[in-house]
C-alpha positions, 0 to 999 in steps of 0.5 A, a space after each residue: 621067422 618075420 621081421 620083427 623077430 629078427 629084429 627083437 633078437 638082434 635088439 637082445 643080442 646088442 644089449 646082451 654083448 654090451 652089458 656082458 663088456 660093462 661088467 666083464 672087469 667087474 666079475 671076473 675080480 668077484 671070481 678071483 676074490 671070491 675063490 680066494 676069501 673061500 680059501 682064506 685059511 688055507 692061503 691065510 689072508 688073516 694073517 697079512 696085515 697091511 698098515 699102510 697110511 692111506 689105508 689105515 685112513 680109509 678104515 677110520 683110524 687117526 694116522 699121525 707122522 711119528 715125531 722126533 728131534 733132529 740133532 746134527 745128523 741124527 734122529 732122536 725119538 721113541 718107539 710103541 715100547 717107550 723106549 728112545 731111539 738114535 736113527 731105529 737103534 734103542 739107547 735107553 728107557 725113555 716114558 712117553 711122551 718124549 718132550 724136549 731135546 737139547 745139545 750141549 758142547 759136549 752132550 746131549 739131554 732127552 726131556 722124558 716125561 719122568 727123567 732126563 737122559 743123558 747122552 754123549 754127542 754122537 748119542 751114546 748113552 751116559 746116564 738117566 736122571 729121573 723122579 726116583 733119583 732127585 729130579 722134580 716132577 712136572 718138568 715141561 720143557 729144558 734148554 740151554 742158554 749160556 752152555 747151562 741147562 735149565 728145567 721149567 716145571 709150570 711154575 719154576 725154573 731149575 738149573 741142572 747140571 749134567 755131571 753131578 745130576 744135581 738140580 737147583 733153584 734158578 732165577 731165569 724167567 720161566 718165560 724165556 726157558 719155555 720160548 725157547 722149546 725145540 719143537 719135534 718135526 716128523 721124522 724121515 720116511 725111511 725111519 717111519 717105516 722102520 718104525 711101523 715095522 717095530 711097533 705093533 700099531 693098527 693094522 687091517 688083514 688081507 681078509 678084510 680088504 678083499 671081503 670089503 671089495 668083494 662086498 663093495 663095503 670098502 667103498 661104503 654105501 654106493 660100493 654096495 650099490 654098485 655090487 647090488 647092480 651087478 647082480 641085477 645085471 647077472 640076472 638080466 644077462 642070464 635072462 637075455 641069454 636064454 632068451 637067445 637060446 631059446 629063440 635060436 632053436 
């Protein structure tokens, strides 16, 4: 064997051993998630569902902190089933949206979108007052000024009493009740998550995820280049190793 095979073999080899290292990572994750995507039933990766935030982005979908009303040291918001909640615990039926909350002395009101529910100030539920029952349709927002409760419809302010769920006609500008809407901030992470786990939001599988990797289709247009590359490489270490093969006999 002259020089010059030696040399060419050696040249194939180096190449051979240094593309075989580049993609040793890569392959052996396409083994891994190939072998589990082929038994998907059996290890029900359809069935896992991931709906975290990050991951729900990736896949497109609008991910938004869930909002609520803090008052004192409680949390006031509403779950998927369109109920309202006190730190997780479901007190009342509550149709969203959930639009404004305000404390009294001695209680506390949640402005839904067709009643207002009336709660004691550690939360306790006491009544709910809504469009069946007397209360104006169209409420926007509530507040409190002077230890009094008033209503603000688009066009009018009301004057509501707590005890005897009566609503009258007040002359308090409209202006200043709407200036003075508590705003809802997003909630704790803790109550998000608890949260997540009640409601039944968008969600991806298991399945998805690694059929997407395995495909290169989760990181979109160069992932599934990438994945094309690597099976370039395949066929070129293939190629290569049989040329080793056969110039060593």
């Amino acid at each position: 064997m002259n020089n010059k095979s030696i040399n060419s073999i050696k040249t194939n080899n180096l190449w051979h051993r240094r593309l075989g290292l580049s993609t040793f990572v890569v392959l052996i994750f396409l083994a891994i998630s190939g072998f589990a995507l082929n038994h998907s039933p059996g290890l029900k990766l359809n069935q896992v569902n991931l709906s975290s935030n990050w991951l729900l982005s990736w896949y497109g979908f609008e991910v938004q902190a869930a909002e609520g009303f803090n008052v004192g040291e409680k949390w006031f918001y509403q779950d998927g089933n369109q109920a309202l909640l006190v730190d997780g615990d479901s007190i009342a039926p509550c149709t969203a949206p959930l639009r404004d909350f305000v404390q009294t002395a001695d209680s506390i009101l949640a402005l839904c979108a067709d009643s207002v529910v009336v709660l004691t100030s550690d939360g306790q539920f006491v009544e709910q007052f809504g469009t069946v029952d007397g209360l104006p349709a169209g409420i926007q927002s509530l507040t409190v000024l002077d230890d009094r409760i008033y209503l603000a419809t688009n066009n009018a302010t009301l004057e509501f009493d707590a005890f005897t769920l009566g609503v009258t006609a007040s002359e308090i500008a409209l202006e200043t009740i709407k200036d003075s809407r508590q705003m809802a901030t997003p909630l704790p992470k803790s109550l998000q998550e608890k949260l997540k786990e009640q409601a039944s939001g968008p969600s991806v599988s298991l399945e998805t995820v690694i059929l997407d990797l395995h495909s290169g289709r989760f990181f979109g247009q160069f992932g599934v280049l990438f994945i094309d590359l690597i099976g370039l490489l395949m066929c070129f270490l293939s190629i290569t190793g049989l040329i080793a093969w056969i110039k060593r006999r």
